[in-house]
C-alpha positions in Angstrom: 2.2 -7.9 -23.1 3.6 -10.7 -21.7 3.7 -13.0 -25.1 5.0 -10.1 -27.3 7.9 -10.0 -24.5 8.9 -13.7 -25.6 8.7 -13.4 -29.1 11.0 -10.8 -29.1 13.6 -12.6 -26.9 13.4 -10.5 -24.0 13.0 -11.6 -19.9 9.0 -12.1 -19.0 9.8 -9.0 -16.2 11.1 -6.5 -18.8 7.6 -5.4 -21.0 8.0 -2.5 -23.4 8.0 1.0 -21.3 6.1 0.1 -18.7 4.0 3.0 -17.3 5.5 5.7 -15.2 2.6 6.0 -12.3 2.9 7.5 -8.9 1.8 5.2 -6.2 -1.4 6.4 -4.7 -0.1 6.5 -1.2 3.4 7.5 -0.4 5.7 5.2 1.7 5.1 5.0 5.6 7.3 5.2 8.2 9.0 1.6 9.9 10.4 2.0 13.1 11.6 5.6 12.9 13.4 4.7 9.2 11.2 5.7 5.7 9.9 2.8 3.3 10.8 3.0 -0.4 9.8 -0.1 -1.2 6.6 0.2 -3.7 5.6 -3.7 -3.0 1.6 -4.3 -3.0 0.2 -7.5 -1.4 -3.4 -7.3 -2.8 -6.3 -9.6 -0.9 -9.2 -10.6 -2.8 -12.4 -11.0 -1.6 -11.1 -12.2 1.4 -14.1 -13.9 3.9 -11.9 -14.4 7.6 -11.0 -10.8 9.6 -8.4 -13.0 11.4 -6.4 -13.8 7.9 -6.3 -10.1 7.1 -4.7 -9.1 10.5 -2.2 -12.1 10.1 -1.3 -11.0 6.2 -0.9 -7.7 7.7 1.3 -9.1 10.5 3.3 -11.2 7.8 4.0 -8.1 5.6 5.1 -5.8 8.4 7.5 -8.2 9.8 9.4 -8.1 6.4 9.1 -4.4 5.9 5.9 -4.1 3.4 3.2 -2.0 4.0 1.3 -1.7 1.2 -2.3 -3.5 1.8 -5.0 -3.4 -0.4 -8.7 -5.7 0.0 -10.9 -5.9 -2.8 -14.7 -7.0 -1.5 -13.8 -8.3 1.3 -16.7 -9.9 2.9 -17.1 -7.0 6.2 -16.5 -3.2 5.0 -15.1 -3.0 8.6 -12.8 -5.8 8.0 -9.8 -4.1 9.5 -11.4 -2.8 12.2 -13.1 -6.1 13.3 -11.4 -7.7 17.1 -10.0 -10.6 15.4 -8.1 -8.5 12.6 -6.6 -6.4 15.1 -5.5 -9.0 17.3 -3.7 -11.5 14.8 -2.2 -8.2 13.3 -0.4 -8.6 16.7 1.7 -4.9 16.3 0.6 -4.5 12.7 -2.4 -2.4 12.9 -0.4 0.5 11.6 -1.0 -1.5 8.3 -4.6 -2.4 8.5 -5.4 1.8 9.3 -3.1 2.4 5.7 -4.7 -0.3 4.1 -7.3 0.6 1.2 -10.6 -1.1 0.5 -11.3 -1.0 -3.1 -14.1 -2.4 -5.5 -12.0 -3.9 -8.2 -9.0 -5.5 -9.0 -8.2 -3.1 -11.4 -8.5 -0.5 -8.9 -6.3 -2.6 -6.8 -3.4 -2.6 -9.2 -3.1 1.0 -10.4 0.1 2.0 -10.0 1.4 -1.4 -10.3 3.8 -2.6 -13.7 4.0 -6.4 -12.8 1.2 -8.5 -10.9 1.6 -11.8 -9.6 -0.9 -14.3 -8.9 -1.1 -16.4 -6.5 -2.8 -19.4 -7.3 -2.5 -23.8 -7.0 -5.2 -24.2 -9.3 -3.8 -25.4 -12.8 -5.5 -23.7 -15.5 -5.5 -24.3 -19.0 -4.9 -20.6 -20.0 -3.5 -18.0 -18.4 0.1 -16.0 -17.6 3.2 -18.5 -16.9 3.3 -20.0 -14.0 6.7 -20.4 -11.9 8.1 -21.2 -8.2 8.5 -18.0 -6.5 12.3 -17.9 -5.5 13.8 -18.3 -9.0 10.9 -15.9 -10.5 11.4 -13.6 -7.7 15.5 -13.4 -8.5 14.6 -12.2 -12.0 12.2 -9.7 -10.9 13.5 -8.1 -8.3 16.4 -6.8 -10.8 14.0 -5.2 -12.8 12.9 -2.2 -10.9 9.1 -2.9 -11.4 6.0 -2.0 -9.0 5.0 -5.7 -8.3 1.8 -6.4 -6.8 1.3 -9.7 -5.1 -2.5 -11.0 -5.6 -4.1 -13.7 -3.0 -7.6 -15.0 -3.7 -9.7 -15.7 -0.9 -10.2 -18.4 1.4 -13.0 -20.6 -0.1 -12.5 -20.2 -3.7 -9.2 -18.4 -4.5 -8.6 -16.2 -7.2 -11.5 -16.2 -10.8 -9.9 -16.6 -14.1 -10.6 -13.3 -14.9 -8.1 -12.1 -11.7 -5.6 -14.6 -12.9 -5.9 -13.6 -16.6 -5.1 -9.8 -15.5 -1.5 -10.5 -13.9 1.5 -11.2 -15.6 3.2 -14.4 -13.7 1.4 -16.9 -11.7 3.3 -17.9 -8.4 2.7 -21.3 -6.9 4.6 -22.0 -4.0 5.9 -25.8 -3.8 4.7 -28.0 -1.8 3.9 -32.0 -1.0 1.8 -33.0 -4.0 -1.1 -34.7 -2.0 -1.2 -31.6 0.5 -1.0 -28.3 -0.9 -3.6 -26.5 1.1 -2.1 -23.1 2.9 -3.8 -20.8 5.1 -3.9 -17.1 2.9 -1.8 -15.7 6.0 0.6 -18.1 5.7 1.1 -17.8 2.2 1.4 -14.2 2.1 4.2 -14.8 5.3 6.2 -17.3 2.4 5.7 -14.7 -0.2 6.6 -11.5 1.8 10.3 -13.5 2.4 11.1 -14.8 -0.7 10.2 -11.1 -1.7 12.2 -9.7 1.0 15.3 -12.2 0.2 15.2 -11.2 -3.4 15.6 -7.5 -2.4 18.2 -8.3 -0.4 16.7 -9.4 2.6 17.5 -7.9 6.5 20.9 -8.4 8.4 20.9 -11.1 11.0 21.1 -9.1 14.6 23.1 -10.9 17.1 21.6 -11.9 19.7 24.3 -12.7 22.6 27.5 -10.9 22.5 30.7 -13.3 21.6 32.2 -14.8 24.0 36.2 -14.1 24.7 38.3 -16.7 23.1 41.2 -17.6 25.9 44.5 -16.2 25.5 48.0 -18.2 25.3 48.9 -17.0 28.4 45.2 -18.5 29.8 45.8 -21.6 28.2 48.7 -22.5 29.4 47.7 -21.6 32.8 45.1 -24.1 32.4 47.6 -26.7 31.0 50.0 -26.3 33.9 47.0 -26.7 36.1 45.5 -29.8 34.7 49.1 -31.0 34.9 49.9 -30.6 38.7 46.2 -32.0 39.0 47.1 -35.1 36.7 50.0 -36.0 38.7 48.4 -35.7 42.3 45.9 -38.1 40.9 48.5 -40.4 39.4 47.1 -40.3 36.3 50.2 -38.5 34.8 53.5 -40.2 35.4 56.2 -37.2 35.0 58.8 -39.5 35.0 57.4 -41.4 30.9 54.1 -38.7 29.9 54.2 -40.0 26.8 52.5 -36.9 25.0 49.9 -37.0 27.1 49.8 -33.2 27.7 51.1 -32.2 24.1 47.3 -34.4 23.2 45.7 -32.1 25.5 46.9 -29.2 24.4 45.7 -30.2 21.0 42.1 -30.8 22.3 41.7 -27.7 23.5 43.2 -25.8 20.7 40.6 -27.6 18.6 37.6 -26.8 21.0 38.6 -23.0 20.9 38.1 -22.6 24.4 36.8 -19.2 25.9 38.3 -17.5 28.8 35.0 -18.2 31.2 35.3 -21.6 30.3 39.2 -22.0 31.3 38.5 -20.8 34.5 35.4 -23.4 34.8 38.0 -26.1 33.7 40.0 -24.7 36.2 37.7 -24.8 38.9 36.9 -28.5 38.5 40.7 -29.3 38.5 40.9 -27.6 42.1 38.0 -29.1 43.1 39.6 -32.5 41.9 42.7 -32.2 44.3 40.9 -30.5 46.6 39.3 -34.1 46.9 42.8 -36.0 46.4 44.2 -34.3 49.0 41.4 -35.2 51.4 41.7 -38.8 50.7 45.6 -38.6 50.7 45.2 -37.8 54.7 43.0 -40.4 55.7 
């Protein structure tokens, strides 16, 4: 499907009519607000019960759902202590998430598949880095189904051969070795950025930028304090406040942090005065 797509000049992500299929289960509710997205992350005979609780964990946190395990090696896999506790939250996911015998199985419902493999092979869907793909794709309205091998071996030829794209993700040449979790936690963003991605929640409110008024308070201040100190000669001040004003107009000071300016100044001829009386 894919070739017949590049001889006739088209974009790898838009095959002829792609099938109209419902999803077998509907989306599940995130914190109070419904899931649309139709995004699949697909594990494939996967050995550890601790990688499928982290995968799980990695697709909740940027709002997937959608789990499916073909052989894994325990039938109980997502019930098994170590799943649950790396899913860390996530075990809404691993009670959704399907156990199926196939890959085929896996992907019904599905219009675009993308392995996940560092493998080269010598035959086989394109393979590309997963931002620039993923920009492409995510325009296209498909189902997309993300398919990780498992831990030992990764994914056959035969589950290579069945997806459209191969995805590898970038990384140092002599070192490309990444944990399944933490590959499906790079995937699950890049995904999640190409849809758009989540708004940054601030964290800390903003602080209060000082007024005029407050600033010249504190330049008067730091004035009165200057000349006590007889560091500032009234008589030739040779811009020496104008230069300070300009310091603080360029550090965009904050009301709390005038009156903390302040407070050292008094403390500063609180001292002077001490000394002056000795």
């Amino acid at each position: 499907m894919t070739t017949g797509a590049r001889q006739c000049g088209q974009s790898l992500f838009y095959p002829a009519r792609p099938r109209e299929v419902t999803p077998p289960f509907p989306p599940v509710p995130c914190n109070g607000a419904p899931l649309t997205d139709t995004t699949r992350f697909i594990l494939v005979d996967t050995s550890h019960p601790g990688n499928v609780g982290a995968a799980a964990r990695a697709m909740k946190v940027m709002g997937f759902h959608d789990l499916v395990l073909v052989t894994p090696r325990f039938a109980d896999v997502v019930t098994r202590p170590d799943a649950v506790a790396m899913a860390s939250g996530a075990t809404d996911i691993l009670e959704r998430a399907r156990i199926v015998a196939t890959l085929d199985e896996a992907l019904e419902g599905s219009t675009f598949a993308c392995a996940t493999a560092m493998t080269p092979r010598d035959f086989g869907p394109p393979t590309r880095a997963p931002r620039e793909a993923f920009a492409e794709l995510a325009r296209t309205g498909h189902r997309v189904a993300f398919v990780f091998g498992g831990e030992r071996f990764g994914l056959s030829n035969e589950h290579v051969y069945a997806c459209h794209l191969c995805i590898s993700i970038p990384t140092q040449p002599e070192y490309g070795s990444l944990n399944l979790a933490q590959a499906v936690q790079l995937l699950s963003y890049d995904w999640r950025q190409a849809l758009g991605g989540f708004p940054v929640v601030e964290r800390t409110q903003a602080p209060a930028q000082a007024d005029a008024a407050a600033v010249r308070g504190l330049l008067g201040h730091w004035r009165e304090m200057l000349v006590q100190i007889d560091f500032l000669d009234p008589a030739v001040p040779r811009k020496l406040m104008a230069r300070l004003h300009q310091l603080v107009n360029r550090a965009q000071v904050t009301a709390e942090e005038v009156h903390i300016l302040r407070g050292i100044s008094r403390q500063v001829q609180k001292i002077a005065r001490r000394d002056g009386q000795r």
